[in-house]
FIDO-73918 format. One line per 5 residues: number of its first residue (from 1); for each residue x, z, y of C-alpha. Coordinates in Angstrom, 2 decimals. Each point is the difference from the previous one (the first is absolute). Layout:
# FIDO-73918
NUM> X:Z:Y; ...
***
This chain:
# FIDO-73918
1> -14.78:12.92:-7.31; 2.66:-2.47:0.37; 2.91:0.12:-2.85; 2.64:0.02:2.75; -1.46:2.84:1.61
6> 1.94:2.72:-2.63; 2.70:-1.88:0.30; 0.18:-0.30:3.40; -1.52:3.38:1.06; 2.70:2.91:1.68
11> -0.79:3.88:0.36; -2.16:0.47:3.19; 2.23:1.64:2.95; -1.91:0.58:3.26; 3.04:-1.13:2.45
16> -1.19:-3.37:-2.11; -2.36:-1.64:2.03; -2.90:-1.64:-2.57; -0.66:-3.12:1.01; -2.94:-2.00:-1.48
21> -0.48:-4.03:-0.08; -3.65:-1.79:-1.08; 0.51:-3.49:-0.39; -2.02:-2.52:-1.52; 1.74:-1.04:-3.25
26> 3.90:-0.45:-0.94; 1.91:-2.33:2.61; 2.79:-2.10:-1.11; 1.38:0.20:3.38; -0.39:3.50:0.61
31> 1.25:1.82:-3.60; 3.38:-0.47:1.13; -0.65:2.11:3.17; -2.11:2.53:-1.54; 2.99:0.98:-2.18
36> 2.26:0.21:2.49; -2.45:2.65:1.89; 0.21:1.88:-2.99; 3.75:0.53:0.30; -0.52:1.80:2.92
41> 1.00:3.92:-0.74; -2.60:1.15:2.71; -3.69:-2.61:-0.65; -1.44:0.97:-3.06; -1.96:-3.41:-0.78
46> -2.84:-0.77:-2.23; -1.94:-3.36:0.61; -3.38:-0.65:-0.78; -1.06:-2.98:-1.09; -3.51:-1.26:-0.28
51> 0.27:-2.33:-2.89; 2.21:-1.57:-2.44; -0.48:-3.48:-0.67; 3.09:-1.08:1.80; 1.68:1.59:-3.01
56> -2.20:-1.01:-2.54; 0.54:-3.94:1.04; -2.90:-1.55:1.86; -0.67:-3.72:1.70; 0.96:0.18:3.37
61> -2.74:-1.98:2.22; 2.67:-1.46:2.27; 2.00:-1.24:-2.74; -2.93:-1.05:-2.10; 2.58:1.42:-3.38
66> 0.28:2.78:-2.22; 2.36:2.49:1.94; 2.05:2.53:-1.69; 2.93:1.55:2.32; 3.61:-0.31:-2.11
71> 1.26:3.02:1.98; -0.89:3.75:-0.26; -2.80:1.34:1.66; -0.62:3.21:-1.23; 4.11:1.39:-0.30
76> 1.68:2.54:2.05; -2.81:1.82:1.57; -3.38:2.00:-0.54; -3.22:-1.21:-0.21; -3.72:0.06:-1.14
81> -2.52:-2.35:-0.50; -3.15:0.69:1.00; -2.95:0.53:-1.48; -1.78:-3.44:0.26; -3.92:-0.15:1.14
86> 0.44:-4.15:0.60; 2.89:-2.24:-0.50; -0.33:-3.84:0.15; 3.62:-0.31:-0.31; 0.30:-1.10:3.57
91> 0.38:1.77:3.27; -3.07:0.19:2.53; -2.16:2.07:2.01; -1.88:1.01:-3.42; 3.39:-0.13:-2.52
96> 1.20:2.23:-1.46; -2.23:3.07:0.55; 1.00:2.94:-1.43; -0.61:3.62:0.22; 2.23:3.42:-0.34
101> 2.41:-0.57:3.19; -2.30:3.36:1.90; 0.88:2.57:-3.09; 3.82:-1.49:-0.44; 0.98:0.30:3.50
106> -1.64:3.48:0.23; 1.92:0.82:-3.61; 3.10:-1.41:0.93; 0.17:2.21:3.29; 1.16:-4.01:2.36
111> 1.81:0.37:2.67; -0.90:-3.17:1.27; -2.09:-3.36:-1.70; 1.53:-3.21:1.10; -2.66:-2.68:-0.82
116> 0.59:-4.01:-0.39; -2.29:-1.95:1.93; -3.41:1.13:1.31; -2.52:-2.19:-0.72; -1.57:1.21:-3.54
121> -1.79:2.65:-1.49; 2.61:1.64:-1.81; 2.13:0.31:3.31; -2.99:1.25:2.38; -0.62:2.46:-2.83
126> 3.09:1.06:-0.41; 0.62:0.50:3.92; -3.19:2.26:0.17; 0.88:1.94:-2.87; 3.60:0.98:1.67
131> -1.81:0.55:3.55; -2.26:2.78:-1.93; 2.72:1.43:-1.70; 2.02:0.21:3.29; 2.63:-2.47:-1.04
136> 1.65:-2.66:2.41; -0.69:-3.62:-0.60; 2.58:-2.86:0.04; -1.24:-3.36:0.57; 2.29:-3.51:-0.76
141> -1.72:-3.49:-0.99; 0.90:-3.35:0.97; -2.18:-1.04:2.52; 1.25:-2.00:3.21; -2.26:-1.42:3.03
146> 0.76:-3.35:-1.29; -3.64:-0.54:-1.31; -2.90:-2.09:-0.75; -2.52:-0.37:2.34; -3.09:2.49:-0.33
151> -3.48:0.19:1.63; -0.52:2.64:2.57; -2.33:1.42:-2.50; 2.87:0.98:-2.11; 2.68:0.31:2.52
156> -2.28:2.82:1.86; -0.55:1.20:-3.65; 3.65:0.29:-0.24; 0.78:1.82:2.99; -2.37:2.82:-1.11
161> 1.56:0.16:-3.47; 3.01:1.02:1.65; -1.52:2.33:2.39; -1.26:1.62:-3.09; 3.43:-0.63:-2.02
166> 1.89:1.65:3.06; -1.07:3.64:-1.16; 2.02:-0.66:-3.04; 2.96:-1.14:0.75; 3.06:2.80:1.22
171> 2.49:-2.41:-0.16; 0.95:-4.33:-0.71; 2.65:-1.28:-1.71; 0.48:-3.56:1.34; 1.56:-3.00:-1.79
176> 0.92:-1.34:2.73; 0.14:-1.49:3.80; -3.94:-1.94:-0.53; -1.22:3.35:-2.29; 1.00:1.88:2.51
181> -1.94:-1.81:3.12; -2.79:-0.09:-2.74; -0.42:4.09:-0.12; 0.26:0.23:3.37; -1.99:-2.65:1.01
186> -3.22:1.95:-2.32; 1.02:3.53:-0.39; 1.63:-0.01:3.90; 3.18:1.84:0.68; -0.23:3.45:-0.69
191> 0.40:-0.03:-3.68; 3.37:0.08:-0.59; 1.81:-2.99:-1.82; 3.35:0.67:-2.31; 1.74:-3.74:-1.00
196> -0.42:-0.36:-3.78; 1.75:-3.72:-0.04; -2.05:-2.53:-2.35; 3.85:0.18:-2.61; 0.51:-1.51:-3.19
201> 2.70:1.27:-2.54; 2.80:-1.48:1.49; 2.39:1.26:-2.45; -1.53:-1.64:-2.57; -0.76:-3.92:1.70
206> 3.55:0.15:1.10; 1.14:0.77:-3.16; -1.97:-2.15:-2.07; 0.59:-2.94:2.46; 3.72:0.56:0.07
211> -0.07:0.18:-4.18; -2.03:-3.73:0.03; 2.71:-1.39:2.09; 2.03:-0.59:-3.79; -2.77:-1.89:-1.48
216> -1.22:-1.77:3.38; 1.54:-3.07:-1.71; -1.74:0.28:-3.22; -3.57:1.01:2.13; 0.62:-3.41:1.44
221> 0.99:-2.39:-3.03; -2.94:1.74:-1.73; -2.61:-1.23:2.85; 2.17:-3.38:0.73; 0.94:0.71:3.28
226> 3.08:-1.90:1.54; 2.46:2.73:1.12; 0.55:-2.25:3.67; -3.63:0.24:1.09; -1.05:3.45:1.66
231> -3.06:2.14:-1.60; -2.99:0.84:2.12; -2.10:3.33:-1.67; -3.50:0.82:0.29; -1.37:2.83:-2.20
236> -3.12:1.71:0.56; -3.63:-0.58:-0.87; -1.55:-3.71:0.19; -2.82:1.27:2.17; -1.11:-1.31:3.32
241> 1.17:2.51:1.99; 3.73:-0.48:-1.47; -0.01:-3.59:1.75; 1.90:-1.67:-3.41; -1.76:-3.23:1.06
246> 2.01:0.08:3.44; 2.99:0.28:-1.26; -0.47:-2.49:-2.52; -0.92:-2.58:2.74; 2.39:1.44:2.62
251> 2.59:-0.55:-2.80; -1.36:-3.87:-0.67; 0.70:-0.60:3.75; 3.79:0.54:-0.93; -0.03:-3.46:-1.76
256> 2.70:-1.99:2.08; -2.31:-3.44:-1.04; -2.93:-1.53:-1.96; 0.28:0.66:-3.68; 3.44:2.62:0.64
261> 0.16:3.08:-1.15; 1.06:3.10:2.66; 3.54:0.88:-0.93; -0.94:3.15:-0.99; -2.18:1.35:-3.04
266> -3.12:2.15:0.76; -0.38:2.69:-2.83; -3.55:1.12:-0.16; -0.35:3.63:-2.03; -3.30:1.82:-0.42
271> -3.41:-0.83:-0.96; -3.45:0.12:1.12; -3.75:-1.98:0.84; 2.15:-2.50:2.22; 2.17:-1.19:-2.60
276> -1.69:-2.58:-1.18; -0.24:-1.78:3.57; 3.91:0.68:0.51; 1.19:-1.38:-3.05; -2.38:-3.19:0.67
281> 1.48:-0.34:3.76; 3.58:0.38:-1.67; -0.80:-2.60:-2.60; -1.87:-2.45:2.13; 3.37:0.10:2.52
286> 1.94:-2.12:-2.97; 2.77:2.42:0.37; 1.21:2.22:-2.85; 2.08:2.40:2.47; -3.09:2.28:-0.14
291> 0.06:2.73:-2.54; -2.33:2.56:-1.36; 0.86:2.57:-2.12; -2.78:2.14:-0.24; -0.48:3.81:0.17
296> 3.45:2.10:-0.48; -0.01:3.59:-0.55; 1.85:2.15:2.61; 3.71:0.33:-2.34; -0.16:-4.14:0.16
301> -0.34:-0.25:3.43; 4.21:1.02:0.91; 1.00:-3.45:-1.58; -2.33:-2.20:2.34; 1.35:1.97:3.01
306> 3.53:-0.51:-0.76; -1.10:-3.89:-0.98; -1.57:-0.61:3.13; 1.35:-1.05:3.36; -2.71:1.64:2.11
311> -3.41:1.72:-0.32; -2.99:-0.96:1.37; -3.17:2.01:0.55; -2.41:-2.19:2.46; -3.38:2.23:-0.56
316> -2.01:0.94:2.46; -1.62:3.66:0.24; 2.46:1.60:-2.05; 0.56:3.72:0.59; 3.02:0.06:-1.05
321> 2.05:-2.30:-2.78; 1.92:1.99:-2.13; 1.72:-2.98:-1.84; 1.57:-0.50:3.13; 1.60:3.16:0.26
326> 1.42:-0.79:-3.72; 0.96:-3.93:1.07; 2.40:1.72:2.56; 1.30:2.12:-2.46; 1.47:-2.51:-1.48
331> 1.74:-1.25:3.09; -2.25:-2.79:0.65; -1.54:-1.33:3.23; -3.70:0.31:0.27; -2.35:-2.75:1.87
336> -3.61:2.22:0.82; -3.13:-0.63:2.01; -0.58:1.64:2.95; -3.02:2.08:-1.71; 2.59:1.36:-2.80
341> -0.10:3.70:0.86; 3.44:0.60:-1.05; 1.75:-2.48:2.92; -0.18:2.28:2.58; 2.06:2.47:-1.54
346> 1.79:-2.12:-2.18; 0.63:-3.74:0.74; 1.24:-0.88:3.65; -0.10:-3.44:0.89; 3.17:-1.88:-0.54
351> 1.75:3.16:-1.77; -1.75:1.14:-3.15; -1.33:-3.33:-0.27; -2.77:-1.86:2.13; -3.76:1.05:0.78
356> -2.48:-3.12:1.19; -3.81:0.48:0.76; -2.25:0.59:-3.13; -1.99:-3.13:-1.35; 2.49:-2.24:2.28
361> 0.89:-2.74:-2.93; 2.39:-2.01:2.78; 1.76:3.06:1.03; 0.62:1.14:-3.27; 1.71:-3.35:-0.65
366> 2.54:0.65:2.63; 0.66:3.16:-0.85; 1.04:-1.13:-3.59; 2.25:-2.56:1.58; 1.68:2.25:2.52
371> 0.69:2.27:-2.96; 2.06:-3.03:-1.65; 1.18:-1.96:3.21; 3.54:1.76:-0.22; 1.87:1.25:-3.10
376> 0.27:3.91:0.58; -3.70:0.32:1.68; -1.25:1.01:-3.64; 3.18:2.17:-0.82; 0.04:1.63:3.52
381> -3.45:1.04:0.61; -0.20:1.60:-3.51; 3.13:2.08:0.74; -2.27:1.63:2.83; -3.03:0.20:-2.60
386> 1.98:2.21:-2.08; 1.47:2.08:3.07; -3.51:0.54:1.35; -0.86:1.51:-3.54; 2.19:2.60:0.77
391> -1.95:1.89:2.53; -3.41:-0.78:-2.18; 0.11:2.07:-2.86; -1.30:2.69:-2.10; 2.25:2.82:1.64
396> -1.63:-1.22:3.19; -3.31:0.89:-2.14; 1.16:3.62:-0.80; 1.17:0.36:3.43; -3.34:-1.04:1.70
401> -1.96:2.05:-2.74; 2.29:2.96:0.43; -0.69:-0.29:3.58; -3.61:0.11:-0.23; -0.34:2.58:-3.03
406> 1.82:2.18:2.70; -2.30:-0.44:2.42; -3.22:0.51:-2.18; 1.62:3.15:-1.70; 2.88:1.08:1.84
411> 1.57:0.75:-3.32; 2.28:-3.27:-0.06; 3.90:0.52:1.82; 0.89:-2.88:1.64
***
């Protein structure tokens, strides 16, 4: 059992409705949220996670580095790990497996089990055991109909998983506008959807970013960056469906001449198997207004939002984009693809910041100049990033949970 658990853990009251949650493994985005659940004087919360390397430190894939989260995980909440049957310290079909979740949901007397995505093991065992025991399922993951292309093999094999997954399912929590037309689209209409908004900890980013405002100055003597050029921010994973290499060249078509530099400085944070190719393209431009800085850790990532002059996220098939979310915390306008699941609750064109089409190089150019052709573009649009953040947070996430939890158990006042 978790060490937080005792801590954590509050005399059981049946007006209290019990809610469990079987995730994966410890999420850096979703800690935050989890403890504010647990203030709630009526959901009785313990998570379930399925393995602990996220804790432990592990090498993220994507990021091709040694990843250890500088924020708390594990504090302000129950939980339990799992007993492990396979862990490869990365999330699949196959990993983690674990066993146990049948006899604590029948010990712990659930009201409810809301699981985190739905396609592994853990999760498909953990819906069956609540359907035997009688308990309602929850369902939220990620997924959007923004997609790669599959073989009718697979999509047909698809469309029978959720046939199948259907039986399960008593109620979605959707992220958002593109998770939403994704449950209906495969589990139809008559499974009732309760908006649980895709939210960072706002508090926190717009706090943090306000703090780094002080030592903006001394951020940007430290990297050499003149205080009269404007910062462009990308952060995320230099993987190929991130797009890095488009903005790098969208950003070299800025160049008002042969041999100029763009006026302003591109600052390049992450890591990943395409770094090698993006620091050549930089360095074979001749211009040193390219910067990488590597990896940062989550606490770091306030000062380069508060640096920055807007945030760019160009991938293509991304469910959501989280970072965005935190960018606009900081009251910064955000240039996404059209594939970025987030812009179609988040970003409207011309007032958040601007979206182009995905993989469009030329059209991401113009988009970086109309964010600089007039002085208070920038300023403006990022004023409206942070407004939007308003109505996107995690009370939206209690309300939409309370909303469904009251549906599934009728124990919940709204």
């Amino acid at each position: 059992m978790q060490r937080n658990e005792k801590k954590n853990s509050m005399t059981q009251d049946p007006a209290r409705v019990k809610l469990a949650y079987l995730v994966s493994h410890p999420i850096q985005y979703q800690a935050p949220l989890l403890r504010r659940i647990a203030q709630e004087p009526d959901i009785d919360l313990t998570v379930f996670f399925g393995s602990d390397f996220s804790v432990k430190g592990y090498k993220d894939a994507g990021f091709g580095v040694d990843v250890k989260w500088d924020i708390p995980l594990l504090e302000g909440y129950r939980s339990e790990f799992l007993p492990t049957l396979r862990d490869n310290r990365e999330i699949s079909l196959t990993s983690p497996i674990s066993h146990g979740i049948f006899s604590r949901l029948r010990k712990g007397q659930f009201d409810a089990l809301w699981c985190h995505g739905y396609s592994s093991v853990n999760t498909l065992q953990g819906m069956l055991a609540a359907r035997l025991l009688g308990i309602p399922v929850l369902l939220r993951a990620e997924s959007t109909l923004i997609d790669r292309p599959r073989s009718a093999a697979k999509r047909f094999a698809k469309r029978l998983f959720f046939l199948g997954l259907r039986q399960f399912v008593d109620g979605l929590l959707p992220i958002g506008t593109l998770n939403a037309e994704y449950w209906k689209h495969h589990l139809g209409p008559n499974v009732p959807q309760f908006l649980m908004p895709y939210a960072v900890d706002n508090d926190y980013f717009q706090r943090r970013s306000a703090e780094a405002s002080a030592s903006r100055s001394a951020l940007r003597e430290e990297l050499g960056l003149d205080a009269s050029r404007p910062v462009i921010l990308f952060a995320s994973k230099f993987i190929s469906r991130k797009r890095a290499i488009d903005l790098v060249e969208a950003y070299l078509k800025l160049s008002p001449g042969p041999g100029q530099e763009p006026h302003p400085y591109l600052v390049m944070i992450g890591d990943g198997e395409e770094g090698p190719a993006l620091r050549e393209r930089a360095a074979n431009s001749g211009f040193s207004s390219i910067r990488f800085l590597g990896f940062r850790n989550q606490s770091e990532l306030p000062r380069f939002f508060d640096l920055c002059d807007v945030f760019v996220l160009p991938s293509v098939d991304e469910p959501w984009g989280l970072i965005v979310n935190e960018a606009m915390n900081a009251t910064r306008p955000v240039i996404v693809s059209d594939e970025v699941g987030c812009q179609r609750d988040l970003v409207s064109n011309g007032v958040q910041g601007i979206v182009f089409q995905a993989r469009d190089i030329a059209g991401l150019a113009d988009a970086l100049r109309k964010m600089f052709a007039e002085p208070d573009t920038a300023a403006t649009m990022g004023a409206n990033a942070l407004k939007r953040m308003q109505n996107w947070s995690f009370e939206d996430d209690v309300r939409g949970l309370r909303k469904a939890l009251a549906h599934v158990t009728g124990k919940i006042a709204l």
